[in-house]
Each structure stands twice: as structure tokens, then as C-alpha cells.
C-alpha positions in Angstrom: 116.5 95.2 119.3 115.3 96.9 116.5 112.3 95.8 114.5 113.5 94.8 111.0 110.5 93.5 108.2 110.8 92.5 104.5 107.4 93.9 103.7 104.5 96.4 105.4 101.0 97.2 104.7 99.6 100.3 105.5 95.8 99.1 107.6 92.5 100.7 106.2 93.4 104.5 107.5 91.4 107.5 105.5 94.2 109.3 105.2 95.7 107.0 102.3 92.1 107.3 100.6 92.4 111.1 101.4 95.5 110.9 99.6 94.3 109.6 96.7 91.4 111.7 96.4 93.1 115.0 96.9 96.8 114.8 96.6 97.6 118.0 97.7 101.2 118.8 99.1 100.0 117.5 102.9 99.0 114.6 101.9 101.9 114.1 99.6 104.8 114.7 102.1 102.9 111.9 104.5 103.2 109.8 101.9 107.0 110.4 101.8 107.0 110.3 105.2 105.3 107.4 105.6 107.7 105.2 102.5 110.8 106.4 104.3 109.6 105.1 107.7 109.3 101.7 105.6 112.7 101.6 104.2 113.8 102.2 107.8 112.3 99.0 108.6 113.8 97.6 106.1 110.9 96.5 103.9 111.5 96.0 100.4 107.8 95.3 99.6 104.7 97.5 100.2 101.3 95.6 100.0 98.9 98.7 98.6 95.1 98.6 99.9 93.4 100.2 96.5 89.5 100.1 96.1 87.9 100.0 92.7 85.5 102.7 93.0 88.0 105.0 94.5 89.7 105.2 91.1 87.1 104.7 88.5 83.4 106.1 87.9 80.4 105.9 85.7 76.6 105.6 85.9 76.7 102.4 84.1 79.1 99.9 82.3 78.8 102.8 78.9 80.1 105.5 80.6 83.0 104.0 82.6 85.6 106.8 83.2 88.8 106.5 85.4 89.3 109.2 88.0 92.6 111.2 86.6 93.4 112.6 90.2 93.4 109.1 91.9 95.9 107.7 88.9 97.9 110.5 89.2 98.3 110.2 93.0 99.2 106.1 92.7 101.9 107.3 90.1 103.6 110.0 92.5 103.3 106.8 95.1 105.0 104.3 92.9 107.6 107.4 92.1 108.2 107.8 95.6 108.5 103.8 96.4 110.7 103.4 93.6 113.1 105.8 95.2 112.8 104.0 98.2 113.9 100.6 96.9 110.4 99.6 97.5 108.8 97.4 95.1 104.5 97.8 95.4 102.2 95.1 95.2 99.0 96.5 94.2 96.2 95.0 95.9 93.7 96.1 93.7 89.8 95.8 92.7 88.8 96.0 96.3 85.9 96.9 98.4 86.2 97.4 101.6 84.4 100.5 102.0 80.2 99.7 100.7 79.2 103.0 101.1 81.1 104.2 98.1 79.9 101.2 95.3 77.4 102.9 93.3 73.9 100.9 93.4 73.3 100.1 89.9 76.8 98.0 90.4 75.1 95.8 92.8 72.3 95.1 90.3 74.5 93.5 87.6 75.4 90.1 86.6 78.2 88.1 87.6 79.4 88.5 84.3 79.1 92.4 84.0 80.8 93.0 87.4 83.4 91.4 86.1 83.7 93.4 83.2 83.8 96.8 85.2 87.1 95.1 86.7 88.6 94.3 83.4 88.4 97.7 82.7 89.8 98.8 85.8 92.8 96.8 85.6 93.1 97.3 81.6 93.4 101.2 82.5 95.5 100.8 85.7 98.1 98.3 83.6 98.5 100.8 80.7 98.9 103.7 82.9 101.6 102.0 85.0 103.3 101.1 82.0 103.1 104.3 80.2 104.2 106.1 83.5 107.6 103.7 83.5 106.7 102.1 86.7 106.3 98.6 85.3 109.1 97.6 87.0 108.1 99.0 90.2 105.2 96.5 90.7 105.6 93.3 92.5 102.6 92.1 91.3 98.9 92.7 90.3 96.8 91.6 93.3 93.2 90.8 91.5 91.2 91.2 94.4 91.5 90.3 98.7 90.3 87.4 99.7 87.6 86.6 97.7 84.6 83.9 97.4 81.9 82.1 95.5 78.7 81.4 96.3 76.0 79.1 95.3 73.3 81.2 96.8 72.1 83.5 94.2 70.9 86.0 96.9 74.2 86.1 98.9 75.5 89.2 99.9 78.0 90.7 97.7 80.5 91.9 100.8 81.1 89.7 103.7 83.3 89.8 106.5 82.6 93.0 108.2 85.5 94.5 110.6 83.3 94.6 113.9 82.4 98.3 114.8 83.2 99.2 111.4 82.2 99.7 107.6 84.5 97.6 106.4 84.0 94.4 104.9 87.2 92.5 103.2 85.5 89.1 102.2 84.1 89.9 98.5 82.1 87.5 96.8 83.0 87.3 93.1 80.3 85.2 91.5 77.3 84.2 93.5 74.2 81.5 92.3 77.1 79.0 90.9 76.5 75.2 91.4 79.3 73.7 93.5 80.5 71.3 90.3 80.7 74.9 88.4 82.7 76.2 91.4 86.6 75.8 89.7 86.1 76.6 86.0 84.5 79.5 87.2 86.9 80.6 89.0 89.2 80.1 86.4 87.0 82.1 84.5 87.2 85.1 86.5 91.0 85.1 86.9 91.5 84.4 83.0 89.8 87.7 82.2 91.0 89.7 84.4 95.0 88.4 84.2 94.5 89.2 80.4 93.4 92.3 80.7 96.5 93.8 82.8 98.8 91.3 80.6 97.6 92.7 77.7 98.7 96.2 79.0 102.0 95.9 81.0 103.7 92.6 79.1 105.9 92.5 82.6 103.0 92.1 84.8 103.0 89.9 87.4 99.5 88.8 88.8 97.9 87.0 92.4 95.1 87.1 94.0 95.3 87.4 97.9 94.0 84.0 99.1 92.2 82.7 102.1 94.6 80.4 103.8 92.1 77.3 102.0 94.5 75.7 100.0 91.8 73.1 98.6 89.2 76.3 97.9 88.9 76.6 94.0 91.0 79.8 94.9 93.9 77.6 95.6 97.1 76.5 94.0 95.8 73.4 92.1 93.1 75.1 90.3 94.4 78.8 89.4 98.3 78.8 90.2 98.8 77.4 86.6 97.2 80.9 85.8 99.2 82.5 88.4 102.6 84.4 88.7 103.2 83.9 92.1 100.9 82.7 95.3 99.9 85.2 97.5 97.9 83.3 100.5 97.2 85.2 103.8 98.6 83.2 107.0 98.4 85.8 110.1 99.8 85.2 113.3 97.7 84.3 116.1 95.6 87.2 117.3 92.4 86.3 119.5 90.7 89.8 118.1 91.1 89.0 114.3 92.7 85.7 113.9 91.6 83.3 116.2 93.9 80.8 115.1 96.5 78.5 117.4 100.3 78.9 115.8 99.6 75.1 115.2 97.0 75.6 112.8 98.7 79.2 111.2 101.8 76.8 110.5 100.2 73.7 108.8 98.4 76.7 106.4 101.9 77.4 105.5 102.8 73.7 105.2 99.7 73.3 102.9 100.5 75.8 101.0 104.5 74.9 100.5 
């Protein structure tokens, strides 16, 4: 029987990084290739792996600069989905790969980090708009999975793909009492919603949850600041979800 989905993500593969670093007419007819062997599936939504420091640049918060070539690439994407009948959700501000995050971002507050994300999303959200692709975008994914910590030494990236560099557990705020847990949280999803809101009045925004509904990630904290839910619930897999169906299903009925 034929395999028919409603949405796809492409996994962590260098050749979509490739693509947005480069863009040359290779890389742009996989891309083409790749969006039509979605719409033969039958998926009307593309999840879209994008990491932060893939798109932006600067040696400190001054100098921030986005990366034309990058934004240029996501727009022939979009262009390309769009034709497709595929609407994009843009799982943004990530950082799965550490070797690219320049060092000095590591040294800053919680506070500042947060700030080179508003401006990430402030510039991605008015180029979207401006490039009439507005209405090509499911939704504004503000970062994968994330966390807080109370440790103030705790490592920034967490959750590292065994035998690789990849690390998809991101800790947004770290040396915060437990009590200070929620409104921080709500915090750091304020600032960042306002700033693509502020830029592409259609947005809608998420934030790709850990299946915790009772984390201060989850619906009765920040959905109220929220366009939709987004919470990850993967089917049993021994390798990277060792889960029973049991437990993957009462996620789901938490989260309904």
C-alpha cells in the first residue's frame, strides 16, 4: 500500500545546511527534488530544521549581521514549498550542531542570549513578510525541545545523538531557582513571540515541547502565549525513543 503522510521532516543531513550555505543550482534542484517527493507523500506540512548561527553572524551582540545567502536560500525554499501546496513550519533558533556557536556566545547571560534570538527572529519575520511568504508559514517554532536549569554551570547543549555532534536538548536559561522556573519561561517566550509578531502580524508561534505536559514548557503555563501546541510524541523506537506505545499514547492524552 502506498505510504501516505500529512507532514515530513527532513533528519539532520548536511546537504540541507549545504544548501543554505551555498545555494548553487545543485543544491537548488535537490531541494525541488526533495519538496516534490513530499507532495507525493502527500504531506501538506514540512517541519524545517534551521540553526541560528547558520543564518546570522557577528563577534559580539554590536555587530549582529544576518547572513544574506542563507535568507535568500530559505526564501527560494518557501518559494518552492509554496508551489507544492506545502505549508513550512520553521523550526527555528536551533543548535544542534556546537561546533559552529561562536565562543563569546557561550560566555553571555541568560538574558543576552536571548537577545541574539530576538534578533534572529525580528530579521527572519520581516524578511518572510517582505518576501510575501507570510502565508506560507505554519508557524514560528522558537526553539526544539528546550530546558531550564537551576545549575548555574549546566551545560548549554544536552542530549547528544550517540556517535555524533549533535545535541537537540538546549538549555534556555540556566542558574534559575525552581519557584522562578514558570515566569521565566514566560519570559523567554514573551520576548521572543514579540519580536516575530511585531514583524509578520500573521505569525503564528510554538515551541517544540518535550512530551512533559506539567514542565513549565507546557500548556498551562505558556499556551496562553501560544498559537498552537507543538509537543513531540514519537513512536516507540528502542534506538531513540525508548518508550512502550502505552506511555507514547497517555503523552498524547495528557496533552489533549
Amino acid at each position: 500500500q502506498p505510504f501516505k503522510v500529512f507532514g515530513v521532516q527532513p533528519l539532520f543531513g548536511d546537504w540541507m545546511r549545504e544548501y543554505f550555505a551555498s545555494g548553487g543550482e545543485s543544491e537548488r534542484n535537490d531541494i525541488v527534488t526533495f519538496l516534490a517527493g513530499a507532495k507525493a507523500c502527500n504531506a501538506n506540512v514540512l517541519r524545517l530544521h534551521m540553526e541560528l548561527w547558520d543564518f546570522i553572524e557577528g563577534d559580539d551582540i554590536a555587530s549582529l549581521a544576518i547572513l544574506p545567502t542563507p535568507f535568500a536560500n530559505l526564501m527560494y525554499f518557501l518559494k518552492i514549498a509554496r508551489k507544492n501546496g506545502i505549508y513550512v513550519l520553521l523550526a527555528g533558533n536551533n543548535f544542534w550542531h556546537t561546533s559552529t556557536i561562536p565562543a563569546w556566545f557561550d560566555l553571555l547571560s541568560n538574558a543576552d542570549r536571548w537577545t541574539v534570538s530576538e534578533f534572529y527572529f525580528a530579521s527572519l519575520a520581516s524578511a518572510i513578510l517582505e518576501a510575501g511568504h507570510s502565508s506560507t508559514i505554519l508557524g514560528y517554532e522558537l526553539i526544539s525541545e528546550p530546558i531550564i536549569s537551576s545549575n548555574p554551570a549546566a551545560e548549554w547543549y544536552q542530549g547528544q545523538f550517540p556517535g555524533t555532534d549533535l545535541y537537540f536538548i538546549p538549555c534556555i536559561a540556566r542558574g534559575v531557582a525552581a519557584i522562578d522556573g514558570p515566569d521565566t519561561v514566560r519570559d523567554w517566550v514573551t520576548l521572543l513571540a514579540t519580536a516575530i509578531r511585531a514583524n509578520d502580524p500573521r505569525a503564528n508561534v510554538t515551541i517544540g515541547n518535550l512530551p512533559f505536559v506539567t514542565s513549565s514548557f507546557g500548556p498551562a503555563n505558556v499556551g496562553d502565549l501560544l498559537d498552537f501546541l507543538s509537543p513531540h510524541i514519537y513512536p516507540p523506537n528502542l534506538l531513540l525513543n525508548p518508550v512502550t506505545l502505552a506511555q507514547a499514547i497517555g503523552y498524547a492524552e495528557d496533552w489533549a
